[in-house]
N, C-alpha and C positions, 0 to 999 in steps of 0.2 A: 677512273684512273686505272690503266693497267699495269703490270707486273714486269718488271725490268728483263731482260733477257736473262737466262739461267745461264752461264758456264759451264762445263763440266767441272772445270778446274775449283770451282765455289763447293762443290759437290764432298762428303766425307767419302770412302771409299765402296763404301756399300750404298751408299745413294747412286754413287757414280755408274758403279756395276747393273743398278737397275732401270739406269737412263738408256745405258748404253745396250741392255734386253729390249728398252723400250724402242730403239731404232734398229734392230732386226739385227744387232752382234750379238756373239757370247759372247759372256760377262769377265769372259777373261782380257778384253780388248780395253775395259776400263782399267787392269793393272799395269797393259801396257800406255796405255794413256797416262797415267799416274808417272811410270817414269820417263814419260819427255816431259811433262809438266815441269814435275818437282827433284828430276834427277838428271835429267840433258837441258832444263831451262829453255825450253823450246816448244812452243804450238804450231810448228809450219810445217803446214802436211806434208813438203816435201823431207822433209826430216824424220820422218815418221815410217821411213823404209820397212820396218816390219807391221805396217797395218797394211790391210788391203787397199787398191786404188782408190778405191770406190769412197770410201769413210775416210780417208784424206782426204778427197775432193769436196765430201759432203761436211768435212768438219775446215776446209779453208775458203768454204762460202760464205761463212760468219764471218764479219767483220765486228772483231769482239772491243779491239782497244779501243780506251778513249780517246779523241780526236783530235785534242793537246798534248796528249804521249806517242811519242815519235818509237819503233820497235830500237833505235841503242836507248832511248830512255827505259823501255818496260825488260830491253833486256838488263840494267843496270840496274832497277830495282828486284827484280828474280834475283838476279845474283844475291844481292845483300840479304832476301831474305832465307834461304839457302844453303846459305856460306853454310860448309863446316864447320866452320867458328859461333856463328848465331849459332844452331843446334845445339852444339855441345854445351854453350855458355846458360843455356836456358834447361835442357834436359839435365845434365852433368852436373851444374853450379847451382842452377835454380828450381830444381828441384821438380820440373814439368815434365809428366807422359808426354812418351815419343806422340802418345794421339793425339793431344794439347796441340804441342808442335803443327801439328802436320795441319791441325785443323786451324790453327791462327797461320800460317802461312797462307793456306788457301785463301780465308777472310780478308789479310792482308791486302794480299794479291791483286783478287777482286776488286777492292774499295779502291786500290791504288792506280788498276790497271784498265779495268773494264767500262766499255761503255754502259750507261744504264737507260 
């Protein structure tokens, strides 16, 4: 059996950063990636205006979502997990590192969103 396709978005930040060494960027391209993921709600290269052409093209050759979620479906659950309000309610209220956060959004995300 093999191993489901990786996302970057599944990735913590320093995983991400070393995927993205791993395809011939600097590592700084994965902090940009990080915020269309989890700050513009967005993986469409053409939205990704400050990446090079090249690494939009080669990251909107994945066809990543699952094949029952339609992109207002996947963008209606990014939203939700996201929101201002999630955050706050969970860091703020509940008591969870911003890293918790960021790392159950991603896992979320993933489980919810991604083909495997």
């Amino acid at each position: 059996m093999s191993r489901p396709p990786r996302h970057l978005a599944d990735l913590d930040l320093a995983a991400r950063r070393q995927a993205v060494a791993d395809l011939g960027e600097r590592p700084f391209r994965a902090d940009q990636l990080s915020r269309h993921y989890f700050g513009r709600y967005t993986d469409t290269g053409e939205d990704m205006t400050d990446l090079p052409a090249a690494l939009r093209e080669r990251l909107a050759a994945d066809d990543a979502l699952r094949p029952d979620v339609d992109v207002d479906e996947a963008t209606d659950i990014l939203w939700l997990l996201v929101h201002p309000d999630v955050g706050r309610l969970l860091v703020d209220v509940r008591g969870w590192k911003p890293a918790r956060y960021e790392a159950w959004c991603a896992q979320t995300a993933s489980a919810q969103l991604l083909a495997r």
